[in-house]
C-alpha positions as CSV (number, residue, x, y, z in Angstrom):
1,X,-31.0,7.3,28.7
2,X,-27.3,8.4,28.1
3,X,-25.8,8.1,24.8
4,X,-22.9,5.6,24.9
5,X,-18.6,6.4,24.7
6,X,-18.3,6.5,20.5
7,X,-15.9,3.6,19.6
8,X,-13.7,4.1,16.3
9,X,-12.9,1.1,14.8
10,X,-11.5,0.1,10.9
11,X,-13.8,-0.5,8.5
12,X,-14.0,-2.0,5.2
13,X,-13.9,0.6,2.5
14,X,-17.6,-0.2,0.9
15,X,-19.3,0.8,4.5
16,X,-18.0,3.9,3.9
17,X,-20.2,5.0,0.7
18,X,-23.1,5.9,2.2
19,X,-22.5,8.0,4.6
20,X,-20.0,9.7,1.6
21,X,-22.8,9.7,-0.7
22,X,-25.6,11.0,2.1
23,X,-23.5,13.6,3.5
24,X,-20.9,14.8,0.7
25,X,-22.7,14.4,-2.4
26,X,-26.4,13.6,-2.2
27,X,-27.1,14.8,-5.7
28,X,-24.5,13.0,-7.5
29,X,-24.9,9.4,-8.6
30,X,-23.9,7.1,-5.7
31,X,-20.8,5.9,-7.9
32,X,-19.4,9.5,-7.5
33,X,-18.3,8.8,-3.7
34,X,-16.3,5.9,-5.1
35,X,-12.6,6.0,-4.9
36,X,-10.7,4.5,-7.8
37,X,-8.1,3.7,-5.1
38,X,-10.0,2.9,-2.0
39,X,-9.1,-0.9,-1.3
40,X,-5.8,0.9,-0.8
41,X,-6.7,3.2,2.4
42,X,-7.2,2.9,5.7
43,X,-10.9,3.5,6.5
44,X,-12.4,4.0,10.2
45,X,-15.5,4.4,11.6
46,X,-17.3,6.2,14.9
47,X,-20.1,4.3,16.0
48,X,-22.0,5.4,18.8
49,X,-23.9,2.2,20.0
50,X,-24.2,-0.3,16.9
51,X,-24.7,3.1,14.8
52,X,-22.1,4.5,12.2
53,X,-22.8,8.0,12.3
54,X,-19.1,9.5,11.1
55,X,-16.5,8.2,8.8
56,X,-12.7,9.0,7.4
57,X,-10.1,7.0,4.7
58,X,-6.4,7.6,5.2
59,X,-4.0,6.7,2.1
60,X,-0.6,6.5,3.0
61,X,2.3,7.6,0.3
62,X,5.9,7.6,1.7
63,X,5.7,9.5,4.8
64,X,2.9,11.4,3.5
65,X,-0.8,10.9,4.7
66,X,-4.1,12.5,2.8
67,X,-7.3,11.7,4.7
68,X,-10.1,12.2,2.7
69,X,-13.9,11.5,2.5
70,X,-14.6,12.9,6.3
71,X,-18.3,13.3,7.1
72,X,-20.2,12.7,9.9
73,X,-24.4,12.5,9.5
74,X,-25.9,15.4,9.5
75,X,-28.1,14.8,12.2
76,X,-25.1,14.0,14.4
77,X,-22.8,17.2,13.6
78,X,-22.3,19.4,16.3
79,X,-21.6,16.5,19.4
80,X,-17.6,16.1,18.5
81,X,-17.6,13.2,16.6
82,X,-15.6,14.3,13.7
83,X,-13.2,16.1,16.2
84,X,-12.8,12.6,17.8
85,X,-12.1,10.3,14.5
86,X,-9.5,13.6,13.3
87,X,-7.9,13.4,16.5
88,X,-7.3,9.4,15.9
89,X,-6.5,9.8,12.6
90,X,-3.4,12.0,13.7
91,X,-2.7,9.7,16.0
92,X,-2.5,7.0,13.2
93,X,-0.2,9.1,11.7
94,X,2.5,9.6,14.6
95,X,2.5,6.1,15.3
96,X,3.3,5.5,11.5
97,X,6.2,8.1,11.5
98,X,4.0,10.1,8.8
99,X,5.7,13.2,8.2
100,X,3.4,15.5,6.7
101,X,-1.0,15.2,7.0
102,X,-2.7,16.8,4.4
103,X,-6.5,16.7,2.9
104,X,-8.3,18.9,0.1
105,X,-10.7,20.8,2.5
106,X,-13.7,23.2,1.8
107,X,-12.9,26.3,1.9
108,X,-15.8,26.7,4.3
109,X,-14.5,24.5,6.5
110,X,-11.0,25.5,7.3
111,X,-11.3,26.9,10.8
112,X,-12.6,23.4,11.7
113,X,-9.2,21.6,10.7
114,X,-7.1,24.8,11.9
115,X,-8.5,23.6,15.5
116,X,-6.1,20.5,14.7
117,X,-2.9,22.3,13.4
118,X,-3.7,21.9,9.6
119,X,-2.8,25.2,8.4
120,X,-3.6,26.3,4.4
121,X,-1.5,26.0,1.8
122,X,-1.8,28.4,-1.7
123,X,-3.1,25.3,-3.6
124,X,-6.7,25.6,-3.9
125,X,-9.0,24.5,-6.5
126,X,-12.6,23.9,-7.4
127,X,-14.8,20.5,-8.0
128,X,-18.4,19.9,-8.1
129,X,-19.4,23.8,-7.5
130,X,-17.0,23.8,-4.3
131,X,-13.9,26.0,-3.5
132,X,-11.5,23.9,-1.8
133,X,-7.7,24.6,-0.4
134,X,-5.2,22.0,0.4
135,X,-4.3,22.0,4.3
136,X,-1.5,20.3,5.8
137,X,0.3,19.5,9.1
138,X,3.8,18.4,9.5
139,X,4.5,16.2,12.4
């Protein structure tokens, strides 16, 4: 049986949680992956079939964009879903004359958003035991 085309559509912020809270930070309180600000971003999900299986918010200052809260379920990393719902997400962004796309990425993950033209900037910091760096790209 072949898998079905992955569809990425919006999403209300509350379907995003889980997959936040499963993926990001399974040994924090469920709360944790709660945004005070989330009813103000964009949110989208992949589905493959009637399955969520990745997820990404988009807040939009000015002409400045920050996506945040990426994941895609674990047992569904690898197949190019995240690379998919990035690619739309800078997409979003050109058609909304963003200038500048940013995000606070793990450290370990930086060659994942270099792929997309993020590049690192010298602001990094550390939350919950993780090193992160702030990445940007200017469009």
């Amino acid at each position: 049986m072949q898998t079905p085309e992955p569809i990425i559509k919006p999403i209300p912020h509350e379907e995003t949680w889980q997959i936040r809270h499963n993926v990001m930070w399974p040994d924090k309180p469920f709360d944790y992956v709660k945004l005070p600000n989330d009813e103000l971003g964009k949110h989208y999900g992949l589905f493959v079939g009637d399955k969520m299986v990745a997820i990404i918010s988009l807040f939009i200052e000015g002409r400045s964009a920050q996506f945040r809260k990426f994941a895609t379920i674990i047992s569904e990393q690898g197949k190019g879903y995240g690379a998919k719902l990035l690619e739309h997400i800078m997409q979003e962004a050109t058609q909304l004359n963003i200038d500048v796309v940013w995000c606070n990425a793990r450290v370990d993950k930086t060659e994942f958003y270099r792929k997309f033209g993020l590049q690192p900037t010298d602001q990094t910091f550390r939350k919950g035991g993780i090193d992160y760096v702030i990445m940007e790209k200017r469009l």
